[in-house]
N, C-alpha and C positions, 0 to 999 in steps of 0.2 A: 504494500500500500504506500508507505514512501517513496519507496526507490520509483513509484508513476508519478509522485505529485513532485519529487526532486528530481526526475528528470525534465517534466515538463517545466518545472522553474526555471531550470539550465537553458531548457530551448528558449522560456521568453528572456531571459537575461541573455539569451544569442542575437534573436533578433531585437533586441533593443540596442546593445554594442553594434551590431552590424548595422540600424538607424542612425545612430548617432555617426557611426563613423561615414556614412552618407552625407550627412550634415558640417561635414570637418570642411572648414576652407580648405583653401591651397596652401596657404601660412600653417595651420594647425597640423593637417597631414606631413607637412616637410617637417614641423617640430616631432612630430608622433613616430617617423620614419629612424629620424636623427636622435631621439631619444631610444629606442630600438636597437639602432647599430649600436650606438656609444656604451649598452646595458650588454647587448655580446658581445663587444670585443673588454667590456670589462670582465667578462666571465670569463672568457679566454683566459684574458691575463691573469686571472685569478686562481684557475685551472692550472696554470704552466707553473704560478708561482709554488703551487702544493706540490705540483709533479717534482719540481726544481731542491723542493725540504726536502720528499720524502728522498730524493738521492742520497743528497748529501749527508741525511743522517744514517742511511745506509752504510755509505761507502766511511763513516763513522765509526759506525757500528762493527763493521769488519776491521778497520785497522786496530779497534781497539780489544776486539777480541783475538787479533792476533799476537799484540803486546801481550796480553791476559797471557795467550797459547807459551809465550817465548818467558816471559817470566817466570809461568810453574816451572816450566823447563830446568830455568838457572836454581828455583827453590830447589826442585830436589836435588840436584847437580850440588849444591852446596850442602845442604844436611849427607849427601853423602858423603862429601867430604869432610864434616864438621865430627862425623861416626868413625871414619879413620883417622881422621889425627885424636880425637878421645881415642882412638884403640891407641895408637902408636903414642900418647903421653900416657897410659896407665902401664901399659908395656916397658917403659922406660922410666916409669917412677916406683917400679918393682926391681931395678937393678941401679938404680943410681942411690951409691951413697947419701949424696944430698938432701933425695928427696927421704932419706930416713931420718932426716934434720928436722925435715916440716914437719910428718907425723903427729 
């Protein structure tokens, strides 16, 4: 039952825009025309500007997960070497005199 009485509102609100815009001068139609294009190519540009973020937080996003990649890298690269010199100073504080000093 709506979807007939909101369709038919649609059509009189079609043919009432399509009156009016009958009634448009020449002035009003070249502003209506011009108001029109300047509205898409603002969309454009506003399209291209979104297209243009989402890159660059992309190509962002990748370099900084490839730091991420290359830093766990060096962490463990370093704990395992931080687990051999603990092994080679307890190794060497089991025969060194001196360190029977610190004890």
């Amino acid at each position: 039952m709506c979807q007939v009485r909101c369709n038919s509102f649609d059509v009189s609100l079609k043919r009432n825009n399509a009156e009016e815009i009958k009634q448009m001068t020449k002035e009003e139609e070249n502003r209506a025309y011009k108001r029109r294009t300047q509205n898409r190519e603002a969309a454009q540009r506003f399209r291209q500007r979104q297209k243009d973020e989402v890159d660059r937080l992309m190509k962002k996003s990748m370099r900084l997960e490839s730091a991420n990649t290359t830093l766990r890298a060096e962490v463990r690269r370093l704990n395992v070497e931080k687990e051999q010199l603990l092994g080679t100073l307890q190794s060497h504080l089991r025969v060194c005199p001196m360190g029977m000093l610190t004890r």
